[in-house]
C-alpha positions in Angstrom: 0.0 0.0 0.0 3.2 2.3 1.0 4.6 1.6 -2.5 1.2 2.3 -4.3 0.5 5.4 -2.5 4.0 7.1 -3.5 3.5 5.9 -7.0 0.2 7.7 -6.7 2.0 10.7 -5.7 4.7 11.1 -7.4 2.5 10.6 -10.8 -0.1 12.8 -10.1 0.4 15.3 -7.0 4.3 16.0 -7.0 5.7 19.3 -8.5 7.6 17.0 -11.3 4.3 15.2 -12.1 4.2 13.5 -15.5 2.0 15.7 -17.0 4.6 19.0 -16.1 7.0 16.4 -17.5 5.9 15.9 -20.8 5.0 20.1 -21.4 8.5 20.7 -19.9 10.2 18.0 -22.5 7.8 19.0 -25.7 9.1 22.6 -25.2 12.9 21.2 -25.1 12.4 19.9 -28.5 10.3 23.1 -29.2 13.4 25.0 -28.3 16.2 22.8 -30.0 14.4 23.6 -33.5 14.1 27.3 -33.0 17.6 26.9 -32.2 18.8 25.0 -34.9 16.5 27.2 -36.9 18.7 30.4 -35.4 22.1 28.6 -36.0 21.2 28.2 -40.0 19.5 31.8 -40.3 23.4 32.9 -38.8 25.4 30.9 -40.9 23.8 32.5 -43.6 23.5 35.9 -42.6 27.5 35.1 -41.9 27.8 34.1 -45.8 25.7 37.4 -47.1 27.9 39.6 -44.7 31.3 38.1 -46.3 30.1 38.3 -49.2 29.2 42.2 -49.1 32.3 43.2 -47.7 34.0 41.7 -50.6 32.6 43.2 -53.6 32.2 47.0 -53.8 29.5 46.5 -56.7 27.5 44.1 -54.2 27.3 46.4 -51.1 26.2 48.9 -53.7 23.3 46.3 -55.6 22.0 45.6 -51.6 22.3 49.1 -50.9 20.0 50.1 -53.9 17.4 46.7 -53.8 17.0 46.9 -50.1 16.9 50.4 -48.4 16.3 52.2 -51.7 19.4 53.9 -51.6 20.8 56.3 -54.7 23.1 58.3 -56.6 23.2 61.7 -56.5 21.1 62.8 -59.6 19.1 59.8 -59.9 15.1 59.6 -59.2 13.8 56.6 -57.4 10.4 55.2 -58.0 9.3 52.9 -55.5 6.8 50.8 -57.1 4.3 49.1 -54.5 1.4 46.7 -55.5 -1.8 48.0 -54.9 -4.4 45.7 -52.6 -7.0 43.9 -54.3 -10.4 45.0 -53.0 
């Protein structure tokens, strides 16, 4: 009865029940992807990085294509898409 009765508790009413253990090990795995996710999105951000650094005419492309940079003397037109109503 001794034996039963700490089964009982430890499954059911201690802090490290089984239910607290199963949340607590699906958000490990919930974290090891975001992490792995993290670790790819830096290797490549790494790649880009080297990348721009190397090539004058690249840092300028990137410059231009993503924060709509430009020469003195040029016009920019910043197309956007209109929404569909």
């Amino acid at each position: 009865m001794t034996g039963l009765a700490f089964l009982v508790w430890m499954f059911l009413f201690d802090a490290n029940d089984l239910v607290r253990q199963y949340d607590m090990y699906a958000k490990l795995q919930e974290l090891e992807g975001d992490r792995e996710y993290y670790l790819r999105e830096i290797e490549k951000v790494k790649k880009d990085r080297a990348e721009l650094l190397s090539s004058p005419e690249l840092l300028e492309k990137f410059a231009r294509e993503k924060y709509i940079m430009k020469r003195p003397g040029e016009d920019v037109f910043v197309l956007v898409p209109q929404d569909k109503e």
